[in-house]
N, C-alpha and C positions, 0 to 999 in steps of 0.2 A: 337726372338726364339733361333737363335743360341747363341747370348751373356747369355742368360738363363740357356741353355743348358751347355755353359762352365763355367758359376759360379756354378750350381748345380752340378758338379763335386769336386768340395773342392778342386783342385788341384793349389797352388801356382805357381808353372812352370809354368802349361799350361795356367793359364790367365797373368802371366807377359809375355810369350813369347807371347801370342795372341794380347794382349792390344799394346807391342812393334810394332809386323809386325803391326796393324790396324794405329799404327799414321806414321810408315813408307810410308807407302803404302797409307796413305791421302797426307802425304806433297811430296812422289813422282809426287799421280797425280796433285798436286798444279803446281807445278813445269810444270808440262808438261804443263798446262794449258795457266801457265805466258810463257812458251818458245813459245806456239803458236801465243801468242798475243803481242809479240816482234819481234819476226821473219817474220812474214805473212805482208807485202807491204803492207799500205792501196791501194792504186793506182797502176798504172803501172806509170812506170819510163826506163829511160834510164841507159842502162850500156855500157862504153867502155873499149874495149881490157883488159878484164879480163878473170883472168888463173882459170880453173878445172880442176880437176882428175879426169877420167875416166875411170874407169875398163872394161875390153873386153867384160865380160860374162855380163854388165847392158846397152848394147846396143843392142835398137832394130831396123829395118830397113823393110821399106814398102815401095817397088819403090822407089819413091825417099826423100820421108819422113823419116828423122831419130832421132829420139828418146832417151836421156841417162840419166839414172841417175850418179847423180855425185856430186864433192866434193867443195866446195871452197877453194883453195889453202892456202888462207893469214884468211879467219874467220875460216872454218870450216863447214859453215852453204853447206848445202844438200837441191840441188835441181833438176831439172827437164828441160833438156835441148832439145829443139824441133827447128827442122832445116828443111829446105825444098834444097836440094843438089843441083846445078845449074848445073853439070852437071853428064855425067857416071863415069866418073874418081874419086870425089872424094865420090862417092858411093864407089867404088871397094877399092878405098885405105881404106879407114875405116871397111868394112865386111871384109876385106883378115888381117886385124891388129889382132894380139891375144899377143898382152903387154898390159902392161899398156898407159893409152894415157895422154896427156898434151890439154885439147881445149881450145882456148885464141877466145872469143868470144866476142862480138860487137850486142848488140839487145835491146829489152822490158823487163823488168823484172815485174811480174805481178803474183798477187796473185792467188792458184789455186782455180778453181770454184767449187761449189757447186752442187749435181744432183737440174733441175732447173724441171724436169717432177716427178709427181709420180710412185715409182717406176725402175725410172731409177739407170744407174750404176753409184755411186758415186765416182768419181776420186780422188775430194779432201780426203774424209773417207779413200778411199784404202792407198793412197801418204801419208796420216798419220800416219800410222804404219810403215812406214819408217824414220818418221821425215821429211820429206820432205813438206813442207807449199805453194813455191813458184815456180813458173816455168818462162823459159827465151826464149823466143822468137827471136832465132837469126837470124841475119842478114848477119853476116859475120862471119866466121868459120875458123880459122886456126890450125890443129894439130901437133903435136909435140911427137913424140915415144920415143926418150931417154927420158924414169924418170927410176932410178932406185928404183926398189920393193920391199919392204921388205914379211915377211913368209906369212903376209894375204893379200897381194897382191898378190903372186905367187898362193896362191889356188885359186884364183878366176883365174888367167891366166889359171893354169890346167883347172877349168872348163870349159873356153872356147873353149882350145882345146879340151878335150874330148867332147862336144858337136858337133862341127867338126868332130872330128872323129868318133861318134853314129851316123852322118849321113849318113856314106857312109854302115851302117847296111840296110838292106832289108826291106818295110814295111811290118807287123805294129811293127819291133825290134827296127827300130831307134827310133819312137815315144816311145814306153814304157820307153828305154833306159834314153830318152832324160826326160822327164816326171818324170818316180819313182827315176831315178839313179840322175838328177842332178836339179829334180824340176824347170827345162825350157820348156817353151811352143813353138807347131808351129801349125800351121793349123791342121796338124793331132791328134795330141794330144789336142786340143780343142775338135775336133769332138767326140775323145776318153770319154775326160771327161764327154761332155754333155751327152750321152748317161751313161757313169755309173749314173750321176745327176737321167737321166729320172728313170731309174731302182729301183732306191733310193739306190743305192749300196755305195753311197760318204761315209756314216762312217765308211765303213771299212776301205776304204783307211785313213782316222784320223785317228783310234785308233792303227790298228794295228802294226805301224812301223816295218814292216815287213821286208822291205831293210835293214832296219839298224840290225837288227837279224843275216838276212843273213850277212851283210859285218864282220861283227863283229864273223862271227863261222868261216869265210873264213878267217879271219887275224888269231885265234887261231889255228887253224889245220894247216896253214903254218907255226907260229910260232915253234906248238910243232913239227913239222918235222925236223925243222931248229933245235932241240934240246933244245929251250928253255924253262927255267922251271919253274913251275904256277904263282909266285909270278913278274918274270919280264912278262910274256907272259899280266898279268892282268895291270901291271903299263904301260906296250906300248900301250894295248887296252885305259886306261884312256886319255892318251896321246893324241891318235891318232884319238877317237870318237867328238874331239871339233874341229876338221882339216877337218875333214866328215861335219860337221856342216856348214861350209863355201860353201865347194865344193856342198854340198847338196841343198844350197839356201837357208837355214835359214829359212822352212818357219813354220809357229806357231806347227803343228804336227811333224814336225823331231824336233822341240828345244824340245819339250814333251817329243818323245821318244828317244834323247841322253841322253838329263838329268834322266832318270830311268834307262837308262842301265849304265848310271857311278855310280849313288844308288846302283844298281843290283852288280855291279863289287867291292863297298869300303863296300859290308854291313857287310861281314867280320869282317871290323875293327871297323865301327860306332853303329852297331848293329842295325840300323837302319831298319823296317818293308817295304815291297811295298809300303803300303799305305803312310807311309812318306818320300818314291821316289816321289810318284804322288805330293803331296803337294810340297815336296821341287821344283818338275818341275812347277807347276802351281806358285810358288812364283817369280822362274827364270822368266816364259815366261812372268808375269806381269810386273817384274823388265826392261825388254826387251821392250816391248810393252805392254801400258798401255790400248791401249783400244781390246786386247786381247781376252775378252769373250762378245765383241760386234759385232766380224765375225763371220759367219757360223763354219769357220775351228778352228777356237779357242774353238766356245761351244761345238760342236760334238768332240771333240779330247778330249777334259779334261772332259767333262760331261760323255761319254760312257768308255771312262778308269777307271771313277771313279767308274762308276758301275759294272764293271768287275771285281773291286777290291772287291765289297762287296756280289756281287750276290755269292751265296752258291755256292761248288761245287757238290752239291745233284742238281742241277738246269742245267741242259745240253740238248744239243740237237733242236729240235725246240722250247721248251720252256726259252731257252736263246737268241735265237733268235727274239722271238714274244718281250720278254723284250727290246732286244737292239735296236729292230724296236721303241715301246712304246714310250719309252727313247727319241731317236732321232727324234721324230714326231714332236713336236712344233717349234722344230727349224727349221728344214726342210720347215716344213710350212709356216713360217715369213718370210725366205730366199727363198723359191725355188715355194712356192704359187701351189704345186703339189705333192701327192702322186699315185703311179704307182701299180696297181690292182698285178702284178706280185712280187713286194717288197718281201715281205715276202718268197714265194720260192725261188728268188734267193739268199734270203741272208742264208736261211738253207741249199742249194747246196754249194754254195762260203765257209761261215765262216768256215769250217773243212781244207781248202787248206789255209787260214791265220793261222789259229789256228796251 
């Protein structure tokens, strides 16, 4: 229907540019396919005394289980590196670390699993959209703090401090902080989410990139004070919005909504409509992450943007509401196996404070 649709337009452009992205975007996911099934250990096997990257902010820590994603120094290959600490000390030296880290590790290296119950949470599916296939079971753990960092290194260290330091904010400010401002999880901010989940309030947080708005009117209004004038104030913001990206967590709805605000900021020059921000973001976020509109947060973010883009603006109020609830049902469904009698009221209270 769609391929119908764009030949029954007569337009030469738009099917070579379409027919181009569709064979891209096949021998993309080929590729990712054949990376899976080269990278991914049949078995488990043994590793020794080999080096990773570790960034501060992809370290997790639970008593004394520790957790990282990380690099491989000499391939490159991205994995999943799980420890059990032998004692409190080198618990503390790792949570108190905010460099970058060097672990020369000794373990199992082993393919990740599969959800093996109906309905459970798939680890290996999540660990995929990072590129990550394989996890290391280590044995012996040695760290190392001199590496020096280059610029996307150094964001992700900021992140961590500022994590750090959103903690010593008040509850519930550290959790929001820590949650919308750098897209990192704790206890509290789980409990936060689930309850928006129960609500059915999750798509607002997708579509509206709301943080990014704000940070983005806070860097212009500084600028223009600082006396800068429209044309650099807009090229610092382009600049500056893919540095946000990092520190932000990358995760499928903030790549959505940088990439329309850098649309929003060059349309200017490219002439380019919303509507071909949203596309050129849903090309990015696929270019990124291939299996993208197989999460929750990928279909709700690029599904109800899209509809925003087209629902009339004769159409407001609770009846944009009722639509965007509509809209975001099946998905919600498939993922979350629950709708909440209250939905609908709070989302025509809520959407006027995004909007």
């Amino acid at each position: 229907m769609t391929f119908y649709r764009i030949i029954s337009l007569k337009e030469r452009t738009v099917l070579i540019v379409t027919c181009c992205i569709a064979i891209f975007t096949a021998v993309r996911c080929f590729n990712e396919q054949q990376n899976i099934r080269s990278i991914t250990v049949k078995q488990q096997c043994e590793i020794t005394n080999r080096t990773y990257l570790v960034l501060p902010d992809q370290v997790t820590i639970n008593d004394s289980f520790i957790s990282a994603r990380a690099t491989d120094v000499q391939t490159g290959e991205r994995v999943i590196l799980a420890y059990f600490a032998k004692n409190y000390q080198e618990v503390q030296k790792i949570s108190k670390t905010s460099s970058v880290m060097r672990w020369t590790v000794s373990g199992n290296k082993c393919p990740l699993e599969p959800a093996t119950n109906f309905n459970q949470f798939d680890s290996q599916r999540y660990y995929w959209q990072f590129h990550i296939y394989n996890q290391i079971k280590c044995k012996q753990l040695r760290v190392v703090n001199n590496y020096q960092s280059g610029l996307i290194q150094r964001c992700h260290v900021l992140r961590a401090k500022l994590y750090t330091y959103f903690s010593y904010f008040p509850h519930p400010l550290a959790s929001y902080c820590q949650q919308l401002i750098l897209g990192m999880k704790n206890d509290q901010s789980a409990e936060m989410m689930e309850n928006v989940k129960r609500l059915g309030l999750l798509h607002l947080f997708c579509i509206s990139g709301m943080h990014v708005v704000l940070i983005t009117d806070c860097l212009r209004k500084g600028l223009v004070r600082a006396h800068f004038n429209r044309e650099d104030i807009e090229w610092l913001l382009i600049i500056s919005l893919p540095i946000y990206l990092i520190i932000g967590g990358g995760s499928i709805s903030l790549i959505r909504a940088v990439i329309m605000a850098e649309m929003n900021l060059i349309q200017r020059v490219t002439g380019l409509s919303s509507l071909d921000g949203w596309a050129i973001s849903l090309l990015g976020g696929l270019l990124f992450d291939p299996w993208l509109l197989l999460t929750l947060g990928g279909q709700l973010s690029y599904l109800l943007s899209f509809a925003l883009q087209v629902i009339p603006n004769t159409i407001r109020s609770y009846r944009q509401s009722l639509l965007l609830n509509l809209v975001s049902l099946p998905s919600v469904l498939a993922f979350v196996y629950e709708i909440h009698l209250l939905t609908f009221i709070c989302s025509f209270l809520i959407i006027p404070f995004f909007s």
